[in-house]
SEBAKE-540916 format. One line per 10 residues: number of its first residue (from 1); their letters; for each residue x, y, z of N, C-alpha, C. Coordinates in steps of 0.1 Angstrom, whole numbers. Layout:
BEGIN
NUM) a) X/Y/Z/X/Y/Z/X/Y/Z  ...
***
This chain:
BEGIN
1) xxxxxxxxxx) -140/-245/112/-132/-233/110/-124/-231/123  -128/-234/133/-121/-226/150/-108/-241/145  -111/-252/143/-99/-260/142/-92/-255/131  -94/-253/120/-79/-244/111/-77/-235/115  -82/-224/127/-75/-215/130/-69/-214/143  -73/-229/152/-62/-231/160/-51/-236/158  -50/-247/146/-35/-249/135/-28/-238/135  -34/-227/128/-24/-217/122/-20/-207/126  -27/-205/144/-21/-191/148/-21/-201/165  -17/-213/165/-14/-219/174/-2/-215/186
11) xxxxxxxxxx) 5/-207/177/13/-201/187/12/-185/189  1/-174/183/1/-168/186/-12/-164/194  -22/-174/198/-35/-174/208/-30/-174/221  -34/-167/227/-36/-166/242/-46/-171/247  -58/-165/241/-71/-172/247/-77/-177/234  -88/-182/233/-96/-188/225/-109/-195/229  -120/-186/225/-134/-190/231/-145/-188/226  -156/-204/223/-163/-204/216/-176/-204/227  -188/-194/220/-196/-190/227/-212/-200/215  -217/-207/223/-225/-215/217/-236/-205/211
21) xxxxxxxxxx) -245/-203/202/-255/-194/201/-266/-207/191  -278/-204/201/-292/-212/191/-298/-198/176  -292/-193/180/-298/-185/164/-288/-181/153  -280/-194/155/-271/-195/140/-260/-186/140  -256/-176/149/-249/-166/151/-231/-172/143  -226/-157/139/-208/-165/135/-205/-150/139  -192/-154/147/-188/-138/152/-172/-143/157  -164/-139/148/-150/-134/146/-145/-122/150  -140/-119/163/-135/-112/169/-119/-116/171  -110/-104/172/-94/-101/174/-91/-92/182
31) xxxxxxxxxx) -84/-94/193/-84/-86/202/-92/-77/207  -108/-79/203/-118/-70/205/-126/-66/196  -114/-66/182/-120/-62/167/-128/-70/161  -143/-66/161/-148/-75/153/-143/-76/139  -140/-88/132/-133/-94/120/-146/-98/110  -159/-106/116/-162/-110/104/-178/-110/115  -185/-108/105/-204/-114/115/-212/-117/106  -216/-133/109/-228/-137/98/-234/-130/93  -242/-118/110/-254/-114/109/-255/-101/96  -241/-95/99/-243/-85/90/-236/-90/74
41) xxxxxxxxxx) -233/-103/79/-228/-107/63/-237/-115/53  -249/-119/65/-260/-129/56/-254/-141/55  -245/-148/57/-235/-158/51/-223/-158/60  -217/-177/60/-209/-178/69/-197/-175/60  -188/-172/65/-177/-170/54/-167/-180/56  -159/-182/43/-149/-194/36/-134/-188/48  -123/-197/54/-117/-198/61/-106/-186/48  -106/-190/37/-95/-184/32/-99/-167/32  -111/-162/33/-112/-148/38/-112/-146/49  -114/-155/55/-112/-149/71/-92/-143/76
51) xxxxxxxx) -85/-157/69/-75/-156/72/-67/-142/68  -68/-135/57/-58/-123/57/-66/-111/66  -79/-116/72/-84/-105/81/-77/-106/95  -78/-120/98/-63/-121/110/-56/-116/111  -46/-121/102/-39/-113/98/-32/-98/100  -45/-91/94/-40/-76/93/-42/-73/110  -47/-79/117/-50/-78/134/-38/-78/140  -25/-85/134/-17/-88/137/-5/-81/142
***
């Protein structure tokens, strides 16, 4: 997923940083805003919902 979403907002990232975690963690953050989290979602989620949450960050 971090590689389709360095494709598609390739020119509008500044930074981009992946934080390794051993307890399975997924954490989608935008400018601060948390976007999406395993933990409270139970489940990693499909790139095509992630993307219109970008999106509205926008």
């Amino acid at each position: 997923m971090a590689e389709q979403i360095l494709i598609e907002y390739k020119k509008d990232i500044a930074s981009f940083t992946l934080v390794p975690s051993d307890k399975g963690r997924f954490e989608l953050s935008v400018d601060g805003e948390l976007v999406f989290s395993k933990e409270q979602e139970g489940r990693f989620p499909e790139y095509s919902e992630i993307k219109p949450k970008i999106e509205a960050c926008k």
